[in-house]
NULO-671524 format. One record per residue: residue number from 1; x, y, z of N, C-alpha, C in turn; residue in one letter. Coordinates in pm, 1 decimal. Each point is the difference from the previous one (the first is absolute). Last residue first. Layout:
% residues N
+-----+----------+----------+----------+----------+----------+----------+----------+----------+----------+---+
!   k !      n_x !      n_y !      n_z !     ca_x !     ca_y !     ca_z !      c_x !      c_y !      c_z ! r !
+-----+----------+----------+----------+----------+----------+----------+----------+----------+----------+---+
! NUM !        X !        Y !        Z !        X !        Y !        Z !        X !        Y !        Z ! A !
...
+-----+----------+----------+----------+----------+----------+----------+----------+----------+----------+---+
% end
This chain:
% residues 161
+-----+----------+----------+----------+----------+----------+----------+----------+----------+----------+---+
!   k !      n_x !      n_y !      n_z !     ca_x !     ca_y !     ca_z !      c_x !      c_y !      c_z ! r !
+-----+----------+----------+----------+----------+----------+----------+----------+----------+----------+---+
! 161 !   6923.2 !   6470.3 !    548.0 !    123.1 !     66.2 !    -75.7 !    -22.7 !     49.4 !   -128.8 ! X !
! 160 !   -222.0 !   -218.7 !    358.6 !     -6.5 !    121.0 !     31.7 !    118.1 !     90.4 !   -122.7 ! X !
! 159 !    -97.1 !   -470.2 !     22.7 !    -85.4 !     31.8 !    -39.0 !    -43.7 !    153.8 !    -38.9 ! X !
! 158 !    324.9 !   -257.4 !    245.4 !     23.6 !    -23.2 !   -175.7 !   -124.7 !     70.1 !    -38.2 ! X !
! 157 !      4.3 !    -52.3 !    462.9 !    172.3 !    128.0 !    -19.9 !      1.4 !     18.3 !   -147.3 ! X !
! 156 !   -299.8 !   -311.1 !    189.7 !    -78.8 !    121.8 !    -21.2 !     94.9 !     53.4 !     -1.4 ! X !
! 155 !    159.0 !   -384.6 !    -19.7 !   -116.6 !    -23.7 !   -117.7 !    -59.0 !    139.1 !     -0.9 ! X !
! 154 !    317.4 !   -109.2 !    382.6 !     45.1 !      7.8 !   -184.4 !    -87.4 !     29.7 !    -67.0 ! X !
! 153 !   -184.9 !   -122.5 !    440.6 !     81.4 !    146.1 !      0.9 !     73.6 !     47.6 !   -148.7 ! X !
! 152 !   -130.3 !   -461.9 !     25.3 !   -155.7 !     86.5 !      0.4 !     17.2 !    200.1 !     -1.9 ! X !
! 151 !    352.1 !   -387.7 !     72.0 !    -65.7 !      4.9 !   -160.0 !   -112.4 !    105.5 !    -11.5 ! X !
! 150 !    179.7 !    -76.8 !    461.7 !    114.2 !     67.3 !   -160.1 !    -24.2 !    -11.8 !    -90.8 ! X !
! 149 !   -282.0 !   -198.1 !    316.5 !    -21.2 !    138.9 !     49.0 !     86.1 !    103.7 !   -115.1 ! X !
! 148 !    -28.4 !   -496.1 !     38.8 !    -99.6 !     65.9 !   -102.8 !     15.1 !    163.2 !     32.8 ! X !
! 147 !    342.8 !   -256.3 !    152.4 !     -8.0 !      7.3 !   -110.6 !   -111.2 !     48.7 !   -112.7 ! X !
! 146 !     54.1 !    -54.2 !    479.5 !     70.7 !    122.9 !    -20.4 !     -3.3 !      4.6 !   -166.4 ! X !
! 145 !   -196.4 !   -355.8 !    214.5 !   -106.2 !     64.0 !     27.2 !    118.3 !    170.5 !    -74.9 ! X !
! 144 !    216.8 !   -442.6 !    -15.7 !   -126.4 !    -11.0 !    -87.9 !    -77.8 !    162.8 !     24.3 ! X !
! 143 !    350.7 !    -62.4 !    343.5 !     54.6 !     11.1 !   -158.2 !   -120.5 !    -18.2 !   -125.4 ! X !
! 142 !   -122.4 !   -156.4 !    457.8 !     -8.4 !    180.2 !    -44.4 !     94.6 !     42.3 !   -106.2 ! X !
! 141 !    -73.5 !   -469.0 !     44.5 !   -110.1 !     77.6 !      9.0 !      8.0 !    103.0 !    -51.7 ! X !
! 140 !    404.3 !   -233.8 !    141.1 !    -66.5 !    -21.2 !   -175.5 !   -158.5 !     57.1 !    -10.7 ! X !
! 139 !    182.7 !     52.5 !    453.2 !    109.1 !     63.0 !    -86.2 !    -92.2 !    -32.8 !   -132.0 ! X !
! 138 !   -123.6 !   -230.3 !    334.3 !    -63.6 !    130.1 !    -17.1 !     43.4 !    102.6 !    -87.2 ! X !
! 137 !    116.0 !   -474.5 !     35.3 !    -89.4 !     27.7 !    -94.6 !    -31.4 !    105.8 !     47.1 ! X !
! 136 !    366.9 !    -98.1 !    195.6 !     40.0 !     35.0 !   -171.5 !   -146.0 !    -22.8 !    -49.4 ! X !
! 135 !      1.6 !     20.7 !    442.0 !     78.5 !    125.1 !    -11.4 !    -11.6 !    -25.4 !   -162.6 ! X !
! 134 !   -152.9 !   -405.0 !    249.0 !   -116.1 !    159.3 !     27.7 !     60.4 !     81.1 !   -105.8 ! X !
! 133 !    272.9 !   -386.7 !    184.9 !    -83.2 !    -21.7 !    -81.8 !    -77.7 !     95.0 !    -84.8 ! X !
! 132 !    273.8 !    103.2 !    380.1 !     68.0 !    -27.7 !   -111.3 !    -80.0 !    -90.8 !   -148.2 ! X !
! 131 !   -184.8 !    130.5 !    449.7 !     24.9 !    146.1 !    -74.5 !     86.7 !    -63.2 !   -138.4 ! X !
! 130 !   -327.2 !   -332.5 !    242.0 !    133.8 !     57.0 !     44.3 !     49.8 !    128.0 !   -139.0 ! X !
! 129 !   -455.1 !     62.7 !    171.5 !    133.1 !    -65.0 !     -5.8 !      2.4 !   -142.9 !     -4.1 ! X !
! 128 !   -272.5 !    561.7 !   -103.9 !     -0.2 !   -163.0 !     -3.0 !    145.7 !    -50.4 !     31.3 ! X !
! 127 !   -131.5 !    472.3 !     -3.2 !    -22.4 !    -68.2 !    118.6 !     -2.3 !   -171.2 !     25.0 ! X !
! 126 !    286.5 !    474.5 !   -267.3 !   -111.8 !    -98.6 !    -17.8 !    -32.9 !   -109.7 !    111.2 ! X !
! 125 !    117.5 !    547.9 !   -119.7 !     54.3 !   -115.9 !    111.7 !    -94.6 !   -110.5 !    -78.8 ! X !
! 124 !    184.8 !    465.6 !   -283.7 !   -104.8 !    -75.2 !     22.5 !     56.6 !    -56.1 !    127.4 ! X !
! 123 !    122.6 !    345.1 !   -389.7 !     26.0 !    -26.2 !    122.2 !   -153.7 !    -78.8 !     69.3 ! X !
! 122 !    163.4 !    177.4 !   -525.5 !    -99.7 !    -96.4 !     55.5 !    100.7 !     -6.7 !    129.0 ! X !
! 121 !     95.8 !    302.3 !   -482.6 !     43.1 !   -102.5 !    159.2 !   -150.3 !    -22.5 !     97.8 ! X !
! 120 !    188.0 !    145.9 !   -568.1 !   -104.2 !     18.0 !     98.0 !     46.6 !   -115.6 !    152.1 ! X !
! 119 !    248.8 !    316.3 !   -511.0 !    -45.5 !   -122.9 !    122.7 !    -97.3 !      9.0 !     73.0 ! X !
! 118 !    166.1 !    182.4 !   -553.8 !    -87.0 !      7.0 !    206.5 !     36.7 !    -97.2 !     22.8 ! X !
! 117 !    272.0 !    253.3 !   -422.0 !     55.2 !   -117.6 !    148.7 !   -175.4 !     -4.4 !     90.9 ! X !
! 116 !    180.7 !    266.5 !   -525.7 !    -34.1 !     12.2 !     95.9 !    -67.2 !   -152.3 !    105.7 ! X !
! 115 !    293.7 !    184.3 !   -469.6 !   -117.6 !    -75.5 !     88.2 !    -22.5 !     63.6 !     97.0 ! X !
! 114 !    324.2 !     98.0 !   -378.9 !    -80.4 !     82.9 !     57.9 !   -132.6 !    -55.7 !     62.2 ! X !
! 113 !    424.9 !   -255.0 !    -56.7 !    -94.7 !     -7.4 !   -184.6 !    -75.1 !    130.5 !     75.5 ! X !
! 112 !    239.7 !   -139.2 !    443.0 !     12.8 !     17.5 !   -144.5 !    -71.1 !    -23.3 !    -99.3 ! X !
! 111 !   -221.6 !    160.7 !    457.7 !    124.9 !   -117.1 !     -5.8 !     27.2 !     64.7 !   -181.6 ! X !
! 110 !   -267.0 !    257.9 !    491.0 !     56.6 !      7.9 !   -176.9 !     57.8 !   -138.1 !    -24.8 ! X !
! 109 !   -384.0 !    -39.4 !    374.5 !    186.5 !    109.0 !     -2.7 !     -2.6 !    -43.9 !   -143.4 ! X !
! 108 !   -368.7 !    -37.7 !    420.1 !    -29.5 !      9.5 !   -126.2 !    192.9 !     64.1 !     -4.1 ! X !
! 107 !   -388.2 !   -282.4 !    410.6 !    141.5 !     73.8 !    -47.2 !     26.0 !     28.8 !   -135.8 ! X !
! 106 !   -371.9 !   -153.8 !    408.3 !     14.1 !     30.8 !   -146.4 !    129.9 !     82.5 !    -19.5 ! X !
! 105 !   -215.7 !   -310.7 !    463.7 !     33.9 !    132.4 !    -71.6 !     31.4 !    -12.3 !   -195.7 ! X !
! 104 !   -247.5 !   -202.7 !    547.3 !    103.8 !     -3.7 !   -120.0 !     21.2 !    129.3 !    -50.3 ! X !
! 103 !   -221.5 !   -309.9 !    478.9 !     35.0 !    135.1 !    -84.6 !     10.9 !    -18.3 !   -142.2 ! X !
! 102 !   -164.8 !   -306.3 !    380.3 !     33.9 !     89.7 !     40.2 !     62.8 !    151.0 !    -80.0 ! X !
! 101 !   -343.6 !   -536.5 !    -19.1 !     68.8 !    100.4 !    -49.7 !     24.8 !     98.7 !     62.9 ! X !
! 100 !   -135.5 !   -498.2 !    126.8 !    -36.0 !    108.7 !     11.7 !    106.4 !    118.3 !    -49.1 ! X !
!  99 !   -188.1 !   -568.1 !   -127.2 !    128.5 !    159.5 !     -9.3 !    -64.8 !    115.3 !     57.4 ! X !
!  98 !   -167.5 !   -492.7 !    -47.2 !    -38.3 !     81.5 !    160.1 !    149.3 !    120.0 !    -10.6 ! X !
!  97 !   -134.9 !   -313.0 !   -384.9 !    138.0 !    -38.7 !     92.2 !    -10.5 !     85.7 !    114.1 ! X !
!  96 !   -307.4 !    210.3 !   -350.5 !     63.0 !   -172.2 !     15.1 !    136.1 !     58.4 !     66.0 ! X !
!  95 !   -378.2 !    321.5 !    139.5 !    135.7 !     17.0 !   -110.6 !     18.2 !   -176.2 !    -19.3 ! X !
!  94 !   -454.1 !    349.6 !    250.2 !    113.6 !   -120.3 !      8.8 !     91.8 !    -35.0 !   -158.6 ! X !
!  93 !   -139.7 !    478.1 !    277.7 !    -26.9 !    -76.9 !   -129.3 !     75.6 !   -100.4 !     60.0 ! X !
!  92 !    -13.2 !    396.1 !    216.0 !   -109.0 !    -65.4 !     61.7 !    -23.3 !    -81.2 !   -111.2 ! X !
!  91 !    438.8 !    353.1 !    178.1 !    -35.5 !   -113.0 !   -151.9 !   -149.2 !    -84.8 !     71.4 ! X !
!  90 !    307.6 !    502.7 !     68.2 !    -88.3 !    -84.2 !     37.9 !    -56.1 !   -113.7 !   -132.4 ! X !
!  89 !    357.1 !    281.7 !      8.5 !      3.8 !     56.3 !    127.7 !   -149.3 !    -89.0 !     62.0 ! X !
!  88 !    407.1 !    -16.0 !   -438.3 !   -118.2 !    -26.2 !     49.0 !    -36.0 !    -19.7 !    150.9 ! X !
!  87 !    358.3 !    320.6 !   -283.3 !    -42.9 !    -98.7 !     84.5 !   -165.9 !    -65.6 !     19.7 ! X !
!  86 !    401.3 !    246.1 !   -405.6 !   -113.4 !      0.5 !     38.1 !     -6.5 !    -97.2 !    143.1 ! X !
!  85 !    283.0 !    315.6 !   -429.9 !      1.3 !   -116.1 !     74.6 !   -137.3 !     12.9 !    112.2 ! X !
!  84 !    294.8 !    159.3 !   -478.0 !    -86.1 !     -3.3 !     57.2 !    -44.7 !    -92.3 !    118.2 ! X !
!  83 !    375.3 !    278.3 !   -408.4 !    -67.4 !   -107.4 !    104.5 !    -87.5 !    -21.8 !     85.8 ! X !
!  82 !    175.3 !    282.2 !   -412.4 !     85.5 !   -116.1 !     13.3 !    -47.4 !    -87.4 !    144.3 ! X !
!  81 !   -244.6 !    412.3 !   -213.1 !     67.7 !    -73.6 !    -92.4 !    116.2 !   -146.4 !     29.9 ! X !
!  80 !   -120.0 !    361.8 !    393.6 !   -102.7 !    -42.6 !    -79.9 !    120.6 !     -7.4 !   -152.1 ! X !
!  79 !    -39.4 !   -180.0 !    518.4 !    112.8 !     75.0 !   -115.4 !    -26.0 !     18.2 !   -140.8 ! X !
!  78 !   -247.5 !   -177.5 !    529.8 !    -31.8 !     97.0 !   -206.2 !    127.9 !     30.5 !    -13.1 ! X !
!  77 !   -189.0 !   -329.0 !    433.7 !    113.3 !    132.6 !    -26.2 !    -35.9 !     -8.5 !   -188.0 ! X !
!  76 !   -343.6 !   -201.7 !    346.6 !    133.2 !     65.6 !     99.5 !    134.3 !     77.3 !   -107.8 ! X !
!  75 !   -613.5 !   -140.1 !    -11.4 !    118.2 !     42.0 !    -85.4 !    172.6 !     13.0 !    147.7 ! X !
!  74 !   -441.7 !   -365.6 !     41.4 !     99.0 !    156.6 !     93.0 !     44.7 !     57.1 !   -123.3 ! X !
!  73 !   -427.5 !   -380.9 !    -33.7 !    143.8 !     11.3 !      9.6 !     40.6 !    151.5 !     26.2 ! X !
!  72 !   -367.1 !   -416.2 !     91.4 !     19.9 !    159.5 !     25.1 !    143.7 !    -11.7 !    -46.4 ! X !
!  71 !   -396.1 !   -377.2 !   -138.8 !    145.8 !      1.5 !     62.2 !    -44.8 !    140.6 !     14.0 ! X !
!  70 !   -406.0 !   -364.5 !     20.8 !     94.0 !    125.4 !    -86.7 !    126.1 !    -31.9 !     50.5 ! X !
!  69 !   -433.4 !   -323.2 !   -112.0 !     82.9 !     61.9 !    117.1 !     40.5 !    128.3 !    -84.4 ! X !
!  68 !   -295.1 !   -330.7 !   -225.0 !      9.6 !    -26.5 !    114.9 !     98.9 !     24.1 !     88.9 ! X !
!  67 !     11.1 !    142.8 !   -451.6 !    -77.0 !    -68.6 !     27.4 !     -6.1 !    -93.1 !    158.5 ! X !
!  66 !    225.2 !    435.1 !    -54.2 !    -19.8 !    -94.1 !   -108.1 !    -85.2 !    -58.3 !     62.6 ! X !
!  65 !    269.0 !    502.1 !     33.8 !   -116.7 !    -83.7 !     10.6 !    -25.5 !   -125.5 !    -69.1 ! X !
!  64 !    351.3 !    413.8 !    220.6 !      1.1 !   -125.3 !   -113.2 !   -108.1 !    -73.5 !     -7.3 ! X !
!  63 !    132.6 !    483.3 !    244.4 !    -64.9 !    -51.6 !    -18.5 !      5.8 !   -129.2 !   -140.7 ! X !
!  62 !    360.2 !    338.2 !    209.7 !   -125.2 !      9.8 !   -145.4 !    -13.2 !   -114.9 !     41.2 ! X !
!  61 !    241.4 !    431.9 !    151.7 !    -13.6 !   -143.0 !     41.4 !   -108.7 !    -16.3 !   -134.3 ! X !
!  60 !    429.8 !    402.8 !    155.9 !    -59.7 !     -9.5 !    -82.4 !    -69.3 !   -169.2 !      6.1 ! X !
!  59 !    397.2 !    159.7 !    108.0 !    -85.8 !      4.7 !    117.4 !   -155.3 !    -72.4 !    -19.2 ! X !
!  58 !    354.1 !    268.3 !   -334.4 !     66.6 !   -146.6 !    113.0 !   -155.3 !     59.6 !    104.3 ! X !
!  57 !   -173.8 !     77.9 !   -505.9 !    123.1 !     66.4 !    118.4 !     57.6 !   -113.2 !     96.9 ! X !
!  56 !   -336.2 !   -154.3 !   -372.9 !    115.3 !     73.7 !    -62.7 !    100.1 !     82.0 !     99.2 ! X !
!  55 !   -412.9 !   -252.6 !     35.4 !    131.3 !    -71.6 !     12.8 !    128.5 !     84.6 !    -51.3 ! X !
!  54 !   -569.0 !    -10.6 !    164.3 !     64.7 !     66.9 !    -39.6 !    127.6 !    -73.1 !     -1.1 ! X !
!  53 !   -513.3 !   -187.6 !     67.1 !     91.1 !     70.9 !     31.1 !     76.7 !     78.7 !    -58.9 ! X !
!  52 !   -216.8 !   -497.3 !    -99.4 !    -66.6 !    160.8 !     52.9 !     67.1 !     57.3 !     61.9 ! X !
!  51 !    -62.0 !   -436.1 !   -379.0 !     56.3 !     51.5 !    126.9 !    -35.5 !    167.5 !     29.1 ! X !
!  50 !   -224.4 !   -507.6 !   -239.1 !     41.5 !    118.8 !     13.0 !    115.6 !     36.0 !    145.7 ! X !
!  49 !   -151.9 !   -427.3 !   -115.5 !   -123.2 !     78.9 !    -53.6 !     31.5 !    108.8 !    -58.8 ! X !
!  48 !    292.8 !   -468.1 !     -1.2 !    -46.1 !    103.7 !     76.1 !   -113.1 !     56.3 !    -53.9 ! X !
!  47 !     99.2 !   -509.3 !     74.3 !    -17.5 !     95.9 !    -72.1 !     -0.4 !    134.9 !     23.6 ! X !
!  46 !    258.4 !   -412.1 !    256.8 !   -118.7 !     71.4 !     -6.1 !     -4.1 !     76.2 !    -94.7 ! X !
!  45 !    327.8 !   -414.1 !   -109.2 !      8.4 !    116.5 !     92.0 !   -190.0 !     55.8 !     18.3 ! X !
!  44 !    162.4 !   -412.2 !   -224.5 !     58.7 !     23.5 !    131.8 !    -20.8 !    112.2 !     71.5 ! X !
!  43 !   -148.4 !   -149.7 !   -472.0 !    -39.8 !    -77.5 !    105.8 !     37.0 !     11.1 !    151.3 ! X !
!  42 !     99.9 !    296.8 !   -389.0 !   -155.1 !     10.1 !     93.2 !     -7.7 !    -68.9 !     79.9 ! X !
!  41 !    410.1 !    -36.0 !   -192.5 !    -15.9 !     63.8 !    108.2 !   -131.9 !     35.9 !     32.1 ! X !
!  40 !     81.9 !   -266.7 !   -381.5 !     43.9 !    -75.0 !    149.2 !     20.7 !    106.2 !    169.4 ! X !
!  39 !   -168.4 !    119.4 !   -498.0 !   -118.4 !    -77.7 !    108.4 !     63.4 !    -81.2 !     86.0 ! X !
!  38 !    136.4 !    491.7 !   -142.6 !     33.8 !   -131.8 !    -57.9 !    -51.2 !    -65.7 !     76.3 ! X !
!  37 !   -108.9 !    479.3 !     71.5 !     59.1 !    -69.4 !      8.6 !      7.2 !   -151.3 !    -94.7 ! X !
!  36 !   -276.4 !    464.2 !   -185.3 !    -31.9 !   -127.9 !     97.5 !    189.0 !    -60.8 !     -4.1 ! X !
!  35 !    -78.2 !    534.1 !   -114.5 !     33.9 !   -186.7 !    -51.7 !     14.1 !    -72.6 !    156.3 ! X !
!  34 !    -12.5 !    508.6 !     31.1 !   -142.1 !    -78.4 !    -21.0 !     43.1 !   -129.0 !    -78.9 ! X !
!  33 !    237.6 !    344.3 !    349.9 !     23.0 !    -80.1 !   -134.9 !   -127.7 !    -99.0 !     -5.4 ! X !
!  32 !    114.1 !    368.3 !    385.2 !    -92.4 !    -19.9 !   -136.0 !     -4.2 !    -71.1 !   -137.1 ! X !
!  31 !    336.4 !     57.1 !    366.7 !    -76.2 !    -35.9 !     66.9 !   -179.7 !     50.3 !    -82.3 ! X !
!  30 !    452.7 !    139.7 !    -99.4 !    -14.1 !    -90.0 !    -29.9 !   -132.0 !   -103.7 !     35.7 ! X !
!  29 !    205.6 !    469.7 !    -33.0 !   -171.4 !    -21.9 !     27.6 !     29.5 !   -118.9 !    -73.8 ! X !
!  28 !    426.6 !    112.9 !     29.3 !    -83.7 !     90.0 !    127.2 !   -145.0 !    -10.0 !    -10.7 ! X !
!  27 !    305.3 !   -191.4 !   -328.2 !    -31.6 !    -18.5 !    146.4 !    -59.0 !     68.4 !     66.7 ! X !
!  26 !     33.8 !    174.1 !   -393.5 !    -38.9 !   -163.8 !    -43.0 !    -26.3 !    -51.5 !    170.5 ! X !
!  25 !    245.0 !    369.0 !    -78.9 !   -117.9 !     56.8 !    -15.9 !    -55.7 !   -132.0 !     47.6 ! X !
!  24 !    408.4 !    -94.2 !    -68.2 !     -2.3 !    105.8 !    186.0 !   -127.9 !     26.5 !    -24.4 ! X !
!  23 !    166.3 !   -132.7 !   -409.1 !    -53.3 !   -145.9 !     83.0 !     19.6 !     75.0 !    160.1 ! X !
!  22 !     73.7 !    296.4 !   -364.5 !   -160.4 !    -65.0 !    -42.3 !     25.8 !   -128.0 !    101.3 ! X !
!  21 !    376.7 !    232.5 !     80.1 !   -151.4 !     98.9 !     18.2 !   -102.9 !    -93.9 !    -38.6 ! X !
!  20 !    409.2 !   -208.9 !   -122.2 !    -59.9 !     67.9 !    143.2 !   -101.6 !     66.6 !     59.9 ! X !
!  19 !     50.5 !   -222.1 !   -512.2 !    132.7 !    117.9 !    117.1 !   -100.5 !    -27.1 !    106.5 ! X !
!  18 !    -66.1 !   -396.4 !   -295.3 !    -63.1 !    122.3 !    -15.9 !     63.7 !     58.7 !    126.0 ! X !
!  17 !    100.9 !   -401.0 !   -177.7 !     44.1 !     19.8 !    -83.1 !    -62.7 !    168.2 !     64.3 ! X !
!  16 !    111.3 !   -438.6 !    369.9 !   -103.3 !     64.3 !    -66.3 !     53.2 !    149.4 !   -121.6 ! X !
!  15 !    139.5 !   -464.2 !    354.0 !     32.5 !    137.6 !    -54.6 !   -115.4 !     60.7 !    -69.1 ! X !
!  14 !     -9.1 !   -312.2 !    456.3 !     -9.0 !     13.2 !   -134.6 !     61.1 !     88.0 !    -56.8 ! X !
!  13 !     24.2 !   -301.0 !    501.9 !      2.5 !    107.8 !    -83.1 !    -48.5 !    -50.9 !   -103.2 ! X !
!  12 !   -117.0 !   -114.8 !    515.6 !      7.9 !      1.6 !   -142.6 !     58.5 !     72.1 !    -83.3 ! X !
!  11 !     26.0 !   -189.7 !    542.2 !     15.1 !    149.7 !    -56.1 !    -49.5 !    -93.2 !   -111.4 ! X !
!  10 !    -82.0 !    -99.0 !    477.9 !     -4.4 !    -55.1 !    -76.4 !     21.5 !     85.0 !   -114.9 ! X !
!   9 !     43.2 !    -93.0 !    543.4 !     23.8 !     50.5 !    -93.6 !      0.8 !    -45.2 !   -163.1 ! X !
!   8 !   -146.1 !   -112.7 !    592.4 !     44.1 !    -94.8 !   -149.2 !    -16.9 !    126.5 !   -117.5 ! X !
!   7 !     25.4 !    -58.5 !    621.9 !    -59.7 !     -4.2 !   -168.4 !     48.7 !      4.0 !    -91.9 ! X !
!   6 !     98.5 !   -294.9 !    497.4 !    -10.4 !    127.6 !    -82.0 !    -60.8 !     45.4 !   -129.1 ! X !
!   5 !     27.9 !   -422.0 !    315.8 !    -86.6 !    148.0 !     23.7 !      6.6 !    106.6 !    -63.0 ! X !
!   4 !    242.8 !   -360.1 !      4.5 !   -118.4 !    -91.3 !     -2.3 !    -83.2 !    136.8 !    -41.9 ! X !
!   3 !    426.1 !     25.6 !    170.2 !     -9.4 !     42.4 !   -132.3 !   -140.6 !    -39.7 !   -104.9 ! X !
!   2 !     29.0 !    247.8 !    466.6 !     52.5 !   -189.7 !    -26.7 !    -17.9 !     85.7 !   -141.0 ! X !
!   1 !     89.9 !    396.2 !    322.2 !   -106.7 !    -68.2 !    -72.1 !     58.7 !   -122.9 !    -68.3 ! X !
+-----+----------+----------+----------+----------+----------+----------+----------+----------+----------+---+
% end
């Protein structure tokens, strides 16, 4: 595969003050955070509606619904409290920059002061070129988009406490 062609990895971290558990809870029905995005990502992304399904076993699919499409994502592996990972097995949403998304995952680890580490990964192809133009604004995007997802996942880990 050209390198024109290949896809594009995108990790975030944060720390976060609340153990593990309350941010493994926090994630796992992340996909209910009711705070409106920031109005530079309304402007870009589809709104969602809802999602439907189940996510908690490997196999396990859920239905992503937004405003004018969905995604399907796969559960593929649970380590439960420390990781989580996922494929998107069908995308019928248009994305800026014609990104079609292929996976990610959620990673959670102890660090020092008694923090606690998420990440979130974004596996994507993007279709605009020349790729070297393309790559660092898809990158500064989904770094924007992982950031509301870690504030939003924080905010209900702080809440739960």
């Amino acid at each position: 595969m050209s390198a024109e062609l290949m896809g594009a990895t995108v990790v975030t971290r944060r720390s976060f003050a609340p153990k593990k558990g309350r941010l493994w809870q926090s994630l796992m029905f992340y996909e209910q955070i009711v705070e409106p995005p920031p109005w530079y990502l309304r402007l870009l992304l589809p709104r969602p509606i809802r999602t439907e399904g189940a996510k908690s076993a490997v196999g396990d699919e859920a239905l992503c619904l937004y405003d004018g499409g969905h995604l399907v994502k796969r559960v593929t592996r649970i380590d439960p409290g420390h990781r989580y990972e996922f494929a998107v097995v069908e995308q019928k949403l248009s994305l800026g920059a014609a990104i079609q998304l292929s996976g990610g995952s959620y990673t959670l680890r102890e660090i020092d002061g008694g923090r606690t580490e998420l990440s979130v990964t974004t596996h994507y192809t993007g279709g605009r070129s020349p790729r070297w133009a393309w790559r660092p604004i898809e990158t500064a995007f989904c770094h924007l988009f992982h950031r509301h997802l870690l504030e939003s996942i924080g905010r209900k880990a702080d809440s739960a406490m």
